[in-house]
KEBA-811750 format. One record per residue (C-alpha): x, y, z; residue number from 1; chain. Coordinates in steps of 0.05 Angstrom, whole numbers, always signed. Layout:
N
<rec px="X" py="Y" pz="Z" num="NUM" cadena="A"/>
...
//
This chain:
292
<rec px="+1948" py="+541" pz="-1438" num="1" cadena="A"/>
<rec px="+1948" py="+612" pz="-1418" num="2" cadena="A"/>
<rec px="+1968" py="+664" pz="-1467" num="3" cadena="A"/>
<rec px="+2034" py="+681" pz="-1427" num="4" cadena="A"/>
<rec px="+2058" py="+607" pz="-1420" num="5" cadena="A"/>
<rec px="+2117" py="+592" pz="-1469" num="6" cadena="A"/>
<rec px="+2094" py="+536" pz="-1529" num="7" cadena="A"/>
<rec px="+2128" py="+478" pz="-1516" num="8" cadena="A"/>
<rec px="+2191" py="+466" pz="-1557" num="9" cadena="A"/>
<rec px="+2169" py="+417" pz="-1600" num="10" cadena="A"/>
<rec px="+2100" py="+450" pz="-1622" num="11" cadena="A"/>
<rec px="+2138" py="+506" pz="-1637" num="12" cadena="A"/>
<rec px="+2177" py="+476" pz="-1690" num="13" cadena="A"/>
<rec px="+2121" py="+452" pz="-1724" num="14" cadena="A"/>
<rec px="+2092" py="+512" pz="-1732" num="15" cadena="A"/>
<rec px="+2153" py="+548" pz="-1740" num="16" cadena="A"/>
<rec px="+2173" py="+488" pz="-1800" num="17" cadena="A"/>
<rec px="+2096" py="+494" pz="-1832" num="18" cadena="A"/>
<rec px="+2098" py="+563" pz="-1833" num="19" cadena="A"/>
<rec px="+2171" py="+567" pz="-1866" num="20" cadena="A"/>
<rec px="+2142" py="+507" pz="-1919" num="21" cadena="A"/>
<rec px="+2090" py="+557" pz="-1940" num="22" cadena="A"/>
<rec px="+2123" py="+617" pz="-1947" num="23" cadena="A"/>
<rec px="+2166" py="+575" pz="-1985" num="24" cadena="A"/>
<rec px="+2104" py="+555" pz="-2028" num="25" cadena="A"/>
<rec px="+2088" py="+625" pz="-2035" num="26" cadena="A"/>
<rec px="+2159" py="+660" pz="-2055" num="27" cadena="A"/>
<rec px="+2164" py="+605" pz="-2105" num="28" cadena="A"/>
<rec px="+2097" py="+621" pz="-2137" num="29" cadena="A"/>
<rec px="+2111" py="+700" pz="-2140" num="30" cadena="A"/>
<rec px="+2178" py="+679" pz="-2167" num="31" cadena="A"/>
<rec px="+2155" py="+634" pz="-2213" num="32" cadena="A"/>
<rec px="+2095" py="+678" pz="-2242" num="33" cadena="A"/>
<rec px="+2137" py="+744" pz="-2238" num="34" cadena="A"/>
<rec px="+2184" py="+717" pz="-2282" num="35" cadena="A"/>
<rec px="+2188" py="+755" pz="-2356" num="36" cadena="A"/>
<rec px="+2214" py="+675" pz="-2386" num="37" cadena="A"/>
<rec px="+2145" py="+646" pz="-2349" num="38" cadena="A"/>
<rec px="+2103" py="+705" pz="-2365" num="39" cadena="A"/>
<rec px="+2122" py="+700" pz="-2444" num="40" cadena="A"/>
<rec px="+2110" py="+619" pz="-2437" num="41" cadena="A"/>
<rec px="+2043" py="+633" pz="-2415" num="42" cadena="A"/>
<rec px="+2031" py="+695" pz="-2470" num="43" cadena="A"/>
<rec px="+2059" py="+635" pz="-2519" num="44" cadena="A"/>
<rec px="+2004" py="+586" pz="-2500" num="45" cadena="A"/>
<rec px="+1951" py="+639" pz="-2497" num="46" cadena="A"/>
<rec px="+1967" py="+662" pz="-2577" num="47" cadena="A"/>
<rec px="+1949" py="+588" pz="-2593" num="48" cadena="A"/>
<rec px="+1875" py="+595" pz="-2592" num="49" cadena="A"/>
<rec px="+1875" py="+667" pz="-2612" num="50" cadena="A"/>
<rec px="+1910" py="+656" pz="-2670" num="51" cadena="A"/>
<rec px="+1881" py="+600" pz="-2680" num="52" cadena="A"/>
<rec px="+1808" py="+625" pz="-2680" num="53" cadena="A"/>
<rec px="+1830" py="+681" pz="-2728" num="54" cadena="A"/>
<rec px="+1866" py="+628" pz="-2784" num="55" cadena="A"/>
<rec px="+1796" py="+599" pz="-2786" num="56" cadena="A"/>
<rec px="+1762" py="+664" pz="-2786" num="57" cadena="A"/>
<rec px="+1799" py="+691" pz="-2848" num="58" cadena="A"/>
<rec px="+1795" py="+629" pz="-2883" num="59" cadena="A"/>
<rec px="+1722" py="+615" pz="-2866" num="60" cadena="A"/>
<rec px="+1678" py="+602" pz="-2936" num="61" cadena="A"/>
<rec px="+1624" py="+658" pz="-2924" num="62" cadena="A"/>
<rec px="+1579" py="+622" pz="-2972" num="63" cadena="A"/>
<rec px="+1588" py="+557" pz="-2958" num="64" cadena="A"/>
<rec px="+1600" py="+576" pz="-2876" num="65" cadena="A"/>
<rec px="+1652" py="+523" pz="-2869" num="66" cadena="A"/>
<rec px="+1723" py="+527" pz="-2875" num="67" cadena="A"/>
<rec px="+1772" py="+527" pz="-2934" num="68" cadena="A"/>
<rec px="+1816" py="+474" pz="-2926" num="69" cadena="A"/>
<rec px="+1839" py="+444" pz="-2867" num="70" cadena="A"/>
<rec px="+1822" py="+388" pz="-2819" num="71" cadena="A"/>
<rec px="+1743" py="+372" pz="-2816" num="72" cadena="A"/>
<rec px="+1743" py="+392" pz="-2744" num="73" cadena="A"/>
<rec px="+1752" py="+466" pz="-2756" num="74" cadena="A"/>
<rec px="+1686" py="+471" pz="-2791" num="75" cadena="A"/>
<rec px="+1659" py="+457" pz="-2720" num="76" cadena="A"/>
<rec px="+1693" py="+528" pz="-2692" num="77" cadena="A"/>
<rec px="+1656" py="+568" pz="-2750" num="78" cadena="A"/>
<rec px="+1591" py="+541" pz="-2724" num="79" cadena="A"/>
<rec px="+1606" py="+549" pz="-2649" num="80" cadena="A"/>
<rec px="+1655" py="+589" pz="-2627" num="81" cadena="A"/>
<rec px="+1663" py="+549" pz="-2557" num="82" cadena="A"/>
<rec px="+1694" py="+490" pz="-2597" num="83" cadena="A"/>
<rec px="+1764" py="+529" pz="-2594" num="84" cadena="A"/>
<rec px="+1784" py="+528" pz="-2533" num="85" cadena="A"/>
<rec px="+1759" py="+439" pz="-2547" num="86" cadena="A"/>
<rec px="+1822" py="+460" pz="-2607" num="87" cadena="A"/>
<rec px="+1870" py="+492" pz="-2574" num="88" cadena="A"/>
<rec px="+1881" py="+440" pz="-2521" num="89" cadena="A"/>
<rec px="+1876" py="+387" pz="-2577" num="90" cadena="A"/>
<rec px="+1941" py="+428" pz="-2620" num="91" cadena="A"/>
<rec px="+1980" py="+443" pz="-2561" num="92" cadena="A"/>
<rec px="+1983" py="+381" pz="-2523" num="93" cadena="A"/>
<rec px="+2025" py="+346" pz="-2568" num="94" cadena="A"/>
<rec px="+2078" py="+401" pz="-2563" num="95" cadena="A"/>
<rec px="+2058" py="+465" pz="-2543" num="96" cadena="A"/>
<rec px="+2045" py="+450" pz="-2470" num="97" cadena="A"/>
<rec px="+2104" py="+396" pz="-2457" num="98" cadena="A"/>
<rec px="+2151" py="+449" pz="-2484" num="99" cadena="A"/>
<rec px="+2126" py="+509" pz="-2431" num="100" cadena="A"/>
<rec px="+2128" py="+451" pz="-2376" num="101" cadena="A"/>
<rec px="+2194" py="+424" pz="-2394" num="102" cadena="A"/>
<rec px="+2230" py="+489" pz="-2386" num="103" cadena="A"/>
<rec px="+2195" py="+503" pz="-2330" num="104" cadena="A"/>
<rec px="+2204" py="+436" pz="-2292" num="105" cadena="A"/>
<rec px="+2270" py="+432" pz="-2319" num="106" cadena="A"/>
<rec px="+2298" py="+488" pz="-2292" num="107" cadena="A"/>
<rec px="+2274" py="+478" pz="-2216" num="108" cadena="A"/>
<rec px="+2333" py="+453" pz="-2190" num="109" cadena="A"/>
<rec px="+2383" py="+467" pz="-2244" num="110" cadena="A"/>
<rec px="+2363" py="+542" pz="-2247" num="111" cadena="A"/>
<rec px="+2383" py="+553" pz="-2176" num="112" cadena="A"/>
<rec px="+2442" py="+519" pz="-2186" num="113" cadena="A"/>
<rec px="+2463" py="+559" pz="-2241" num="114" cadena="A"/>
<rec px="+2444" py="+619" pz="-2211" num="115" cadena="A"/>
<rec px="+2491" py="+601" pz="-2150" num="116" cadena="A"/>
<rec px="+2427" py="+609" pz="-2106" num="117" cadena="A"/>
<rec px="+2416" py="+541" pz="-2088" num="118" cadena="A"/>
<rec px="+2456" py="+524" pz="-2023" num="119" cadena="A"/>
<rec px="+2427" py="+594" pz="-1993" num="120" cadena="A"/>
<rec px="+2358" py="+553" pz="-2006" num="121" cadena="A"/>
<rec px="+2375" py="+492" pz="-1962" num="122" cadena="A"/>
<rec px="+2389" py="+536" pz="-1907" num="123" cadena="A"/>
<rec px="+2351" py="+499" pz="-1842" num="124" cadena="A"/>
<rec px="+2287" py="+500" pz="-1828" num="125" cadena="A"/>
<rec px="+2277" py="+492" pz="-1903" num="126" cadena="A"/>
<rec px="+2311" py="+425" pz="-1923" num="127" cadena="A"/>
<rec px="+2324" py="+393" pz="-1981" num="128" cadena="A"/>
<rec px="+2253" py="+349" pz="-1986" num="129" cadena="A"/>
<rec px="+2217" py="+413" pz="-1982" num="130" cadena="A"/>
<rec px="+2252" py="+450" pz="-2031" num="131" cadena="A"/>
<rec px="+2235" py="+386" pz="-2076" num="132" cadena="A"/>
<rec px="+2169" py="+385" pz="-2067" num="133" cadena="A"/>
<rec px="+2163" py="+458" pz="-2072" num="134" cadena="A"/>
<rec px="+2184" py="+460" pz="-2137" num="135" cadena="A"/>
<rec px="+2147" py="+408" pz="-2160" num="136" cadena="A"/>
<rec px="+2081" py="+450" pz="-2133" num="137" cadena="A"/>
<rec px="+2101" py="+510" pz="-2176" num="138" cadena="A"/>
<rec px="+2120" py="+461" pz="-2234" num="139" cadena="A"/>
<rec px="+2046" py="+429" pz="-2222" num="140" cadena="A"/>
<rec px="+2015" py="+510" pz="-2212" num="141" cadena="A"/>
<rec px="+2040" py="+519" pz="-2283" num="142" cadena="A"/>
<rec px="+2020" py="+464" pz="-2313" num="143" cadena="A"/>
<rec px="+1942" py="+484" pz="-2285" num="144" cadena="A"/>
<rec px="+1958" py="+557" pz="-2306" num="145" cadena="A"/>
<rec px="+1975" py="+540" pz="-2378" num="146" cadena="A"/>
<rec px="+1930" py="+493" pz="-2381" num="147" cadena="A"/>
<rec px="+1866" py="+540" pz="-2354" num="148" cadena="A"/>
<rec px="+1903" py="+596" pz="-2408" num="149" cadena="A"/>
<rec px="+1892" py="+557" pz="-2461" num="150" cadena="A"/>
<rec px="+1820" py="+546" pz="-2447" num="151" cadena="A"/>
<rec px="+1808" py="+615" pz="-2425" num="152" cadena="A"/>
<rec px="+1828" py="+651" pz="-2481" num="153" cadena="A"/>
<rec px="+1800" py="+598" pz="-2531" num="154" cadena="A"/>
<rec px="+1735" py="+618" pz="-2507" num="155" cadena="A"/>
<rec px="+1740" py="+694" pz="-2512" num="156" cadena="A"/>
<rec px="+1769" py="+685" pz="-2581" num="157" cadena="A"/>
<rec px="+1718" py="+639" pz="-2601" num="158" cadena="A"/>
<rec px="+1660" py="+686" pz="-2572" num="159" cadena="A"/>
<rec px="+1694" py="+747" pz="-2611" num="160" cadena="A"/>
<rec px="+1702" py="+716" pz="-2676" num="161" cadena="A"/>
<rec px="+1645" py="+665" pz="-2680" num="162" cadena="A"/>
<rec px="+1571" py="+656" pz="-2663" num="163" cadena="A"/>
<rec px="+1559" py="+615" pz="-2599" num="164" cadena="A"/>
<rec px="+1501" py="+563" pz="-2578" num="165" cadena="A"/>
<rec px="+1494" py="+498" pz="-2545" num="166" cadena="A"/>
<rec px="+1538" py="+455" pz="-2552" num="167" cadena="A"/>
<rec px="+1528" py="+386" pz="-2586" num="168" cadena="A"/>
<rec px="+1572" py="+330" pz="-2552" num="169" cadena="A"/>
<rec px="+1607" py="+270" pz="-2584" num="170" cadena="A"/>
<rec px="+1554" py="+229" pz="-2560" num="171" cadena="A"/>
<rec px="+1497" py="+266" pz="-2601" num="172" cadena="A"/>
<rec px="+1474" py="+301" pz="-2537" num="173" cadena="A"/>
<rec px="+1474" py="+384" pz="-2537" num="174" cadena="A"/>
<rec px="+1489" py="+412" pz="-2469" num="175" cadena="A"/>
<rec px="+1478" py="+494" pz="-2445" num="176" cadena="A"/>
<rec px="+1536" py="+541" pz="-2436" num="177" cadena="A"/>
<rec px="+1540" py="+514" pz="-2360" num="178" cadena="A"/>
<rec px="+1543" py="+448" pz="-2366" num="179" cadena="A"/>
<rec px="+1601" py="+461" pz="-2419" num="180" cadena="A"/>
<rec px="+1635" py="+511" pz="-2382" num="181" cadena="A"/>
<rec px="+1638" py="+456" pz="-2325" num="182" cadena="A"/>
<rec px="+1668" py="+395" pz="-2379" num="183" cadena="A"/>
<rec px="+1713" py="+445" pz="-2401" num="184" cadena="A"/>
<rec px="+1736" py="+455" pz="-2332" num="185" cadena="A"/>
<rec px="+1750" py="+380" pz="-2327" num="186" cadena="A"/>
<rec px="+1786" py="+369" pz="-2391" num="187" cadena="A"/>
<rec px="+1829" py="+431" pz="-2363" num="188" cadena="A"/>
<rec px="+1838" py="+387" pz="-2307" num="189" cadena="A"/>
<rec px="+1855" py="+321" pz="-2348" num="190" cadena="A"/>
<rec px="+1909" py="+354" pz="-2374" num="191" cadena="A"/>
<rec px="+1939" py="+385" pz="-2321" num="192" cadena="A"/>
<rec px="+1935" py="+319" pz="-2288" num="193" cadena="A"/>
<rec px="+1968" py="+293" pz="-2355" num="194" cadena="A"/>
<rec px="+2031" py="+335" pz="-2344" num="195" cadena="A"/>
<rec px="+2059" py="+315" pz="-2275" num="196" cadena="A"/>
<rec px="+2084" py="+262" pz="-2297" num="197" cadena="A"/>
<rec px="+2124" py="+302" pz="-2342" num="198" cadena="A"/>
<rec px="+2137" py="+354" pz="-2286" num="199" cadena="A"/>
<rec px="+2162" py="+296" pz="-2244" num="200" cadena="A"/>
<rec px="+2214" py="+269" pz="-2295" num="201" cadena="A"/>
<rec px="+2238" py="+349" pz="-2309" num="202" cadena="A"/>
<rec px="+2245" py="+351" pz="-2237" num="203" cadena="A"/>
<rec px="+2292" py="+288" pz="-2229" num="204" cadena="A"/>
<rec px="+2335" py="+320" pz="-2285" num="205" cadena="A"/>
<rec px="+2333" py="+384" pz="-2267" num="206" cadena="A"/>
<rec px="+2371" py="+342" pz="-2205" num="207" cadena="A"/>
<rec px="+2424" py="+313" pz="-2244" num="208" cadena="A"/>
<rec px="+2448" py="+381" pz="-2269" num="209" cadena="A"/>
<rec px="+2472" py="+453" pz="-2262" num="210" cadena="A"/>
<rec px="+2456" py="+465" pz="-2325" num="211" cadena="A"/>
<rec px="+2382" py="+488" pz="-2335" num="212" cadena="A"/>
<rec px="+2375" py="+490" pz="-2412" num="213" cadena="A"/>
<rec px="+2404" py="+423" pz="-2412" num="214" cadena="A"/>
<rec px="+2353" py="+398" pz="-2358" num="215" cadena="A"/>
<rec px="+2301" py="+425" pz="-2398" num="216" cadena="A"/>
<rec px="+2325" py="+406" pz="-2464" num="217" cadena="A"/>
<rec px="+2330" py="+326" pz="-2435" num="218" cadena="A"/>
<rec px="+2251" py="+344" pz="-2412" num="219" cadena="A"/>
<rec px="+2222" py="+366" pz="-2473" num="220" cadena="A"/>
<rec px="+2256" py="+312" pz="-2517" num="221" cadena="A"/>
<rec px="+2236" py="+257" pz="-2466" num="222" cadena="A"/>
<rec px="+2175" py="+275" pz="-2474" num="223" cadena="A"/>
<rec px="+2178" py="+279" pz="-2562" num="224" cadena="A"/>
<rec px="+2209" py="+207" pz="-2560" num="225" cadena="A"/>
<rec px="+2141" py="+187" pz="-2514" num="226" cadena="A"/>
<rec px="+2103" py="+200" pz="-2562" num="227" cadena="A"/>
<rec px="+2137" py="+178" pz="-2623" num="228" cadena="A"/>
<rec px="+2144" py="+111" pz="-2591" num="229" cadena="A"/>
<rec px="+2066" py="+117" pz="-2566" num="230" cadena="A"/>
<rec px="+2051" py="+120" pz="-2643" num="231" cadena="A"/>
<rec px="+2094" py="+56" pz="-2666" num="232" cadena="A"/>
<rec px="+2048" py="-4" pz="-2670" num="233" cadena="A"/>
<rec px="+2110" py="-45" pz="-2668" num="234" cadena="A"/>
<rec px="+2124" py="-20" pz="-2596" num="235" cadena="A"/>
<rec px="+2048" py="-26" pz="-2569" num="236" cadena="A"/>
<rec px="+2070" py="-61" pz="-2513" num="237" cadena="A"/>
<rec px="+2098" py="-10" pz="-2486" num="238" cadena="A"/>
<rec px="+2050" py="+47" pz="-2487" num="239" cadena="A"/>
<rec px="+2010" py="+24" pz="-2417" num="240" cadena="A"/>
<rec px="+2073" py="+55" pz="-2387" num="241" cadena="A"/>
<rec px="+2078" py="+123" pz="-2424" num="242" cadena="A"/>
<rec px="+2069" py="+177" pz="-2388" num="243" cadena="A"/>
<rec px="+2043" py="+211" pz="-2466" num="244" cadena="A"/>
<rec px="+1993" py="+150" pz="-2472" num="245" cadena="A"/>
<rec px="+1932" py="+181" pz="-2437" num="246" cadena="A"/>
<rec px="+1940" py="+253" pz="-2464" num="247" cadena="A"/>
<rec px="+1881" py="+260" pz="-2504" num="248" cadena="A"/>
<rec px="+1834" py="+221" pz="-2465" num="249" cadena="A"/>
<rec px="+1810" py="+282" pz="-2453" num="250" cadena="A"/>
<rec px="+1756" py="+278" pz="-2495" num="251" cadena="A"/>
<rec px="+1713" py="+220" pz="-2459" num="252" cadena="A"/>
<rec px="+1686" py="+285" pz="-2426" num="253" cadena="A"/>
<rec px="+1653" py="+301" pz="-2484" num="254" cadena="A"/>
<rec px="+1611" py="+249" pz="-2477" num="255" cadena="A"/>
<rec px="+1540" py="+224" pz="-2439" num="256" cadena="A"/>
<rec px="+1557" py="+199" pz="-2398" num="257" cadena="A"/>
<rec px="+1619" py="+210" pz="-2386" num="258" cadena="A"/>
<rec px="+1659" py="+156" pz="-2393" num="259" cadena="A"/>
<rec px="+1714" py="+159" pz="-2337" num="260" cadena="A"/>
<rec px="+1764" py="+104" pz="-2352" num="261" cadena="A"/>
<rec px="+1814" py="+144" pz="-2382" num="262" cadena="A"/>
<rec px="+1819" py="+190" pz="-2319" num="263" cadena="A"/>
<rec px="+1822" py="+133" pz="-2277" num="264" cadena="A"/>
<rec px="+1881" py="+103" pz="-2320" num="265" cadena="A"/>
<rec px="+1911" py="+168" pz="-2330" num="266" cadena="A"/>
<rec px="+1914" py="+182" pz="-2255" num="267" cadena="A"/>
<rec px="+1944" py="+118" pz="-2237" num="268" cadena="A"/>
<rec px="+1998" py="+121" pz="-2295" num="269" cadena="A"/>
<rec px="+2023" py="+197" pz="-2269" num="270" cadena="A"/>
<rec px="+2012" py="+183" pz="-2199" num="271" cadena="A"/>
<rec px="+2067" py="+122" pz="-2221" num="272" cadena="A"/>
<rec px="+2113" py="+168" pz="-2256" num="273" cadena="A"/>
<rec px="+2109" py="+218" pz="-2197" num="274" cadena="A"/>
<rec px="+2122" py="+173" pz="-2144" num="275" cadena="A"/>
<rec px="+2185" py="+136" pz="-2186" num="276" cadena="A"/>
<rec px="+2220" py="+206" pz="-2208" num="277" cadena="A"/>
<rec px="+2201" py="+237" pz="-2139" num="278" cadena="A"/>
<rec px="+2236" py="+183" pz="-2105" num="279" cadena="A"/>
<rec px="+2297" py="+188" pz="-2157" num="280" cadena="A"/>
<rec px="+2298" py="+262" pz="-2149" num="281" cadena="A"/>
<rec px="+2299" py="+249" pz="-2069" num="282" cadena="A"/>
<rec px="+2349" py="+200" pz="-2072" num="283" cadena="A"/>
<rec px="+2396" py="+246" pz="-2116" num="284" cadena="A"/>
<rec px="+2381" py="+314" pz="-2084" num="285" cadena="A"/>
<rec px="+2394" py="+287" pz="-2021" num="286" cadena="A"/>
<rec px="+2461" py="+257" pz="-2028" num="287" cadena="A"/>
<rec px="+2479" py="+305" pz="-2071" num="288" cadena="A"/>
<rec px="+2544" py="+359" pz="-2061" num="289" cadena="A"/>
<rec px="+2513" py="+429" pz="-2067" num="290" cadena="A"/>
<rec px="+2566" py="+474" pz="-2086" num="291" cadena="A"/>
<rec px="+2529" py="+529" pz="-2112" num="292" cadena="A"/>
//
């Protein structure tokens, strides 16, 4: 085909309809990130190691080089500073990082609605689908972000405050700073993989409403109930199919070899949860009245 020929009809949508999908992608991402709520979520998560490595730091036993009280595993940050980022992920999965996704994932839907932006959104080429699975990318970009945060800044704080070496696994191995840096990568990985599941039920709510801080409320206490139920023994049964079950499976990476079970099991329990919510969401967004 010569440059001056016309591209067929057809072929011309697509590209016109991929190109729209990612600059779709992309606005929602500069959105997302340029936002002062998402920006002070992500300051939020980043104070968790920092002031976590400084608690430790004040209340280390110079003498004795351990710390003063506390769980046992803190002792572990005063002898390697690496081991807080290994902390920070630990302290804020539990309720730190499902709070920062719910009201992000929460408010995908809802928050246009409320803003009165939302019908300008499904203006064609876009669709409703795409706008769907948009949001649930930038609801999956912040769990990574977050996630990568907490790590990130657990290791600075750790290098500032504490002496750093190898790093003994839970396995009795010691690994360099590389082979570390690379685990830690994973686990950062685990976890973000650990809240789409979550993203995907914020995302059906976020459907069902036009108010966000009720979609994100439903999100975040969803997700507390999870894992109060995950800790009954009388309700055992159940915790195969809770999307909290897997969370701290994280630390199989610790280990050599690694033991990847938990990943496996992990992936197939939020790949569940995102293909059941997803296809709620779908079947709600797309019969659904938009009037604002």
């Amino acid at each position: 085909m010569s440059p001056a020929e016309p591209v067929p009809a057809p072929q011309a949508d697509g590209l016109r309809r991929r190109g729209t999908g990612l600059s779709l992608l992309r606005s929602e991402v500069i959105v997302l990130f340029g936002r002062v709520r998402t920006i002070a979520l992500l300051g939020a998560l980043a104070l968790i190691p920092v002031l976590l490595a400084i608690a430790v730091r004040v209340t280390t036993d110079d003498a004795s080089g351990g710390s003063s009280g506390g769980p046992a595993f803190l002792g572990d940050i005063t002898r390697n500073g690496l081991f807080v980022s290994l902390t920070a992920l630990t302290v804020a999965i539990p309720l730190f990082l499902p709070l920062t996704v719910g009201v992000v994932a929460g408010d995908t839907i809802a928050g246009e609605a409320g803003l009165g932006t939302l019908r300008y959104l499904l203006v064609s080429p876009v669709g409703r689908v795409r706008l769907l699975l948009v949001k649930f990318a930038g609801a999956a970009l912040f769990c990574l972000a977050g996630t990568l945060v907490l790590v990130v800044f657990g290791a600075i704080a750790g290098a500032a405050l504490f002496p750093v070496g190898p790093v003994t696994l839970l396995s009795g191995q010691t690994i360099g700073y590389g082979d570390y840096a690379l685990r830690m990568l994973m686990m950062a990985l685990y976890v973000t993989l650990s809240l789409l599941g979550l993203s995907a039920v914020g995302l059906f709510i976020s459907t069902l409403t036009s108010v966000p801080v009720g979609a994100m409320a439903a999100t975040i206490v969803l997700s507390t109930v999870a894992q109060i139920v995950d800790a009954l023994p009388q309700l055992d049964f159940l915790d195969p199919w809770l999307f909290t079950h897997y969370w701290l499976g994280f630390a199989d990476l610790l280990r050599d070899p690694v033991s990847w079970a938990n990943f496996a099991d992990n992936a197939l329990l939020q790949g569940g949860y995102i293909l059941v919510f997803g296809a709620l969401a779908f079947g709600r967004f797309t019969t659904k009245d938009i009037l604002s």
